[in-house]
Residue frames as a rotation matrix with the C-alpha (Angstrom) as fourth column:
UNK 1
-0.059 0.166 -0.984 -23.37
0.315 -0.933 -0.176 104.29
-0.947 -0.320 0.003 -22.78
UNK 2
-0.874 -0.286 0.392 -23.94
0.457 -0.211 0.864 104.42
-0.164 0.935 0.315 -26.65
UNK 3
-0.361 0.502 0.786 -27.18
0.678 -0.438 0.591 105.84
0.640 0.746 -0.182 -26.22
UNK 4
-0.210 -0.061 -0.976 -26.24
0.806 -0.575 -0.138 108.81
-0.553 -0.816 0.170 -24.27
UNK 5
-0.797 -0.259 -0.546 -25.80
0.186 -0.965 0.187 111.15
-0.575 0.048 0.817 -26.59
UNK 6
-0.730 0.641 0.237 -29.44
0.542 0.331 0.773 110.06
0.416 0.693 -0.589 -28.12
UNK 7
0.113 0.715 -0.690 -31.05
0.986 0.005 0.167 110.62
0.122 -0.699 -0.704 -24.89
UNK 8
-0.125 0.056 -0.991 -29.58
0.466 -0.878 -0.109 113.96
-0.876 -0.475 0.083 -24.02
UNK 9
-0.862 0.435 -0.261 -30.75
-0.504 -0.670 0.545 115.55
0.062 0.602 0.796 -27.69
UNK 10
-0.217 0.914 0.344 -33.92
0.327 -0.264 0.907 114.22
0.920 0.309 -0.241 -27.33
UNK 11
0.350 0.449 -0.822 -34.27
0.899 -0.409 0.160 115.91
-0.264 -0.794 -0.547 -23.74
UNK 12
-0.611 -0.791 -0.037 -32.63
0.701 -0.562 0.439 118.41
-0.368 0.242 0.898 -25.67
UNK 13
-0.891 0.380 0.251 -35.11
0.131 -0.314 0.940 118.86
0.436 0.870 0.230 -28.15
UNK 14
-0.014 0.857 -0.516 -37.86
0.842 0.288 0.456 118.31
0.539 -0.428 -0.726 -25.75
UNK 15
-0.296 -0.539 -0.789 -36.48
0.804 -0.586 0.099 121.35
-0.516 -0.605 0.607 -23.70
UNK 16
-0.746 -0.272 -0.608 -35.98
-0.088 -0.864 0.495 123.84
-0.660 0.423 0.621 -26.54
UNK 17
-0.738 0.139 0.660 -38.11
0.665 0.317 0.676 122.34
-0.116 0.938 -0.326 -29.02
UNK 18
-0.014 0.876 0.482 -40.92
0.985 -0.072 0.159 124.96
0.174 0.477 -0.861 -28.26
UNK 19
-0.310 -0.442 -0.842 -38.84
0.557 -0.802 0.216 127.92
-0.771 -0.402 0.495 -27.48
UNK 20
-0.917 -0.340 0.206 -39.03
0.322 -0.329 0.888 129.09
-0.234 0.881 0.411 -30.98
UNK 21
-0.162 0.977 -0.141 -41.61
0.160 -0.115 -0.980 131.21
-0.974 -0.181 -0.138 -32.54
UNK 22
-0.763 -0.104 0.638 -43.44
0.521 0.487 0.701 130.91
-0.384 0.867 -0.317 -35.58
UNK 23
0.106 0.724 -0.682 -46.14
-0.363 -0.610 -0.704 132.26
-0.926 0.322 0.198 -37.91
UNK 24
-0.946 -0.249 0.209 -47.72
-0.003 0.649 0.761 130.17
-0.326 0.718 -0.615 -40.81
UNK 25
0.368 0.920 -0.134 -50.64
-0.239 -0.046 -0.970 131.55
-0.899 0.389 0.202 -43.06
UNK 26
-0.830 -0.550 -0.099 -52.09
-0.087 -0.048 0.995 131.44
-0.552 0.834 -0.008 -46.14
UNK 27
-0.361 0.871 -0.333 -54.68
-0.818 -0.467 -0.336 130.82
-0.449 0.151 0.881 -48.14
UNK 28
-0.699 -0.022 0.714 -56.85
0.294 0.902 0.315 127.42
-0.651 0.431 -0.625 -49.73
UNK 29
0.016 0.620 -0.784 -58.62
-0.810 -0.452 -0.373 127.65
-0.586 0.642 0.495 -52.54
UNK 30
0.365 0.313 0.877 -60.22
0.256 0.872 -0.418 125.26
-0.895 0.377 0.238 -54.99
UNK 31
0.213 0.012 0.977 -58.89
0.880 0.432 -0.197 124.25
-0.424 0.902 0.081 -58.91
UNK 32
0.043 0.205 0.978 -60.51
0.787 -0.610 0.093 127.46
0.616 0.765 -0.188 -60.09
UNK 33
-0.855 -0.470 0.218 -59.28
0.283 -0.776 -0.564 130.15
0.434 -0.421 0.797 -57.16
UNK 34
0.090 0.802 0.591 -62.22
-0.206 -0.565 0.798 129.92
0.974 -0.194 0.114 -55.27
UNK 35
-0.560 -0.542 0.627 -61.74
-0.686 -0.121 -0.717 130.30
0.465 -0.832 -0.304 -51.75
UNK 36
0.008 0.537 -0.844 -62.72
0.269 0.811 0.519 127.36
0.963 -0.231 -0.138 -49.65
UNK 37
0.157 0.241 0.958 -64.40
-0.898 -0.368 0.240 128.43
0.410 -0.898 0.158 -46.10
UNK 38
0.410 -0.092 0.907 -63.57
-0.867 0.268 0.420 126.41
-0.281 -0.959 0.030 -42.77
UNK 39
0.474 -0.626 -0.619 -61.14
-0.098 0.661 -0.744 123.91
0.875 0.413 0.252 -44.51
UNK 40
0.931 -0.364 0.017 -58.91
-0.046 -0.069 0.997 122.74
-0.362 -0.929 -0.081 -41.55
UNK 41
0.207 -0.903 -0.376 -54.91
-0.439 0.258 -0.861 123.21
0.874 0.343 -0.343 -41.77
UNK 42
0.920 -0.385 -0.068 -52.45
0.177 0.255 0.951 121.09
-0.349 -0.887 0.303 -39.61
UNK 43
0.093 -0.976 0.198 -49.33
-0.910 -0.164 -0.381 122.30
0.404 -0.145 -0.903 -38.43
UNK 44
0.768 -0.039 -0.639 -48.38
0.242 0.942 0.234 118.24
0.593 -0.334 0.733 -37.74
UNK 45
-0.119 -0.925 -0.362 -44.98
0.312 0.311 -0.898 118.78
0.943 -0.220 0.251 -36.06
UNK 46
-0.879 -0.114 0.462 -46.40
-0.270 -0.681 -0.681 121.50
0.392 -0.724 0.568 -33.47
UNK 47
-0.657 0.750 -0.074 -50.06
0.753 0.657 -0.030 119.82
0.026 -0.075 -0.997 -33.27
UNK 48
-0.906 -0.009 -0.423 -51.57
-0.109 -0.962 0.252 122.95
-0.409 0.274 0.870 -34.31
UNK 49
-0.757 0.264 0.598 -54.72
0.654 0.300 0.694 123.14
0.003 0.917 -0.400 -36.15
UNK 50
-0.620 0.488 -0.614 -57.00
-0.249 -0.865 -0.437 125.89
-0.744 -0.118 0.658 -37.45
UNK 51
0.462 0.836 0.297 -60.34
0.552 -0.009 -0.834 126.58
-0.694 0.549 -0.466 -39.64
UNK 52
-0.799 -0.457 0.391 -59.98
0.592 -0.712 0.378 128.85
0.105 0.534 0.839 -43.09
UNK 53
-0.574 0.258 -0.777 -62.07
-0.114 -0.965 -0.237 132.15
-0.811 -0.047 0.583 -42.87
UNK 54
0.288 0.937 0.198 -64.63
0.436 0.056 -0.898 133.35
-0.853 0.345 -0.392 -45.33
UNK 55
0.753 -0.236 -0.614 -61.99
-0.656 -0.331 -0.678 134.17
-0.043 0.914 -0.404 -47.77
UNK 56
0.930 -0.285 -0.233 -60.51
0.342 0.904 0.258 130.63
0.137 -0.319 0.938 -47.15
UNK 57
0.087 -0.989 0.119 -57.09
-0.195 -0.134 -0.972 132.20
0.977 0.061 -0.205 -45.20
UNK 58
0.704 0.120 -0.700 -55.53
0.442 0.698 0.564 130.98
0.556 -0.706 0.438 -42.13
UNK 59
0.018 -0.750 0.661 -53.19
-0.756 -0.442 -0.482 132.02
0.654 -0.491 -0.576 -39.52
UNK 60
0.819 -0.253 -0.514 -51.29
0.486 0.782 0.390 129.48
0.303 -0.570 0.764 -37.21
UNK 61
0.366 -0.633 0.682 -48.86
-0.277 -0.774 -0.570 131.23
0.889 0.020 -0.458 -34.42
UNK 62
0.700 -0.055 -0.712 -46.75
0.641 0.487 0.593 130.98
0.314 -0.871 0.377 -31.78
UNK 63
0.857 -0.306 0.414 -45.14
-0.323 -0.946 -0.030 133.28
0.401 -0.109 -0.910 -29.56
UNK 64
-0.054 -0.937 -0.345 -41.54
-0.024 0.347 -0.938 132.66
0.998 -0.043 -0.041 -28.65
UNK 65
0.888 0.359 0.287 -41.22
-0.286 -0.058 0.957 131.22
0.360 -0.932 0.051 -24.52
UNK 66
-0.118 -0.902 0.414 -38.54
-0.876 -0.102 -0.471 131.26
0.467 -0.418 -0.779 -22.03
UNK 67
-0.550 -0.007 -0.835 -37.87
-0.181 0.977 0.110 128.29
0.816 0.211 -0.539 -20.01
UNK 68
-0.855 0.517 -0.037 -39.83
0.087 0.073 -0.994 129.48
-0.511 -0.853 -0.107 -17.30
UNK 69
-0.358 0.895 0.266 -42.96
0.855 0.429 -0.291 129.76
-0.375 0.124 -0.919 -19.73
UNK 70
0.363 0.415 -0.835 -43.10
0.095 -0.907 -0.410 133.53
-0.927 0.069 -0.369 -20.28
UNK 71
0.805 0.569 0.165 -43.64
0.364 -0.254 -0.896 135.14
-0.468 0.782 -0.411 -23.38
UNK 72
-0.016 -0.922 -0.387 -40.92
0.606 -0.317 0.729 136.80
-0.795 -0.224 0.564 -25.02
C-alpha cells in the first residue's frame, strides 16, 4: 500500500485539477515592438491554445466549474 497516497492525489488532482479559473493574456511582439499577427500561444499544462490578433494580443480563459460541470 505505498502507493496509495500517490494514487489518491493524482485522482485528486484529476478531480479538482480543472475546477479553477484562469485568465492569461498578453501581447507578442518582435525585437523592435512590432506586433506579430496570428502567432500561436500554448497554455501547455491546460492544453489551451490561441492565435494573436492584429495588434499581436491574446486572451486564454477559463471559467471556474463545479463538479457537476456548471459554470460558476
Amino acid at each position: 500500500m505505498k502507493h496509495l497516497p500517490l494514487f489518491i492525489s493524482a485522482v485528486a488532482a484529476t478531480m479538482f485539477g480543472s475546477a479553477f479559473a484562469y485568465t492569461v493574456s498578453g501581447s507578442v511582439s518582435d525585437e523592435n515592438g512590432q506586433a506579430i499577427k496570428d502567432a500561436s500561444v500554448t497554455l501547455v499544462k491546460e492544453n489551451k491554445t490561441t492565435k494573436t490578433d492584429e495588434a499581436g494580443k491574446f486572451l486564454l480563459a477559463e471559467r471556474q466549474r463545479t463538479r457537476t460541470g456548471q459554470d460558476f
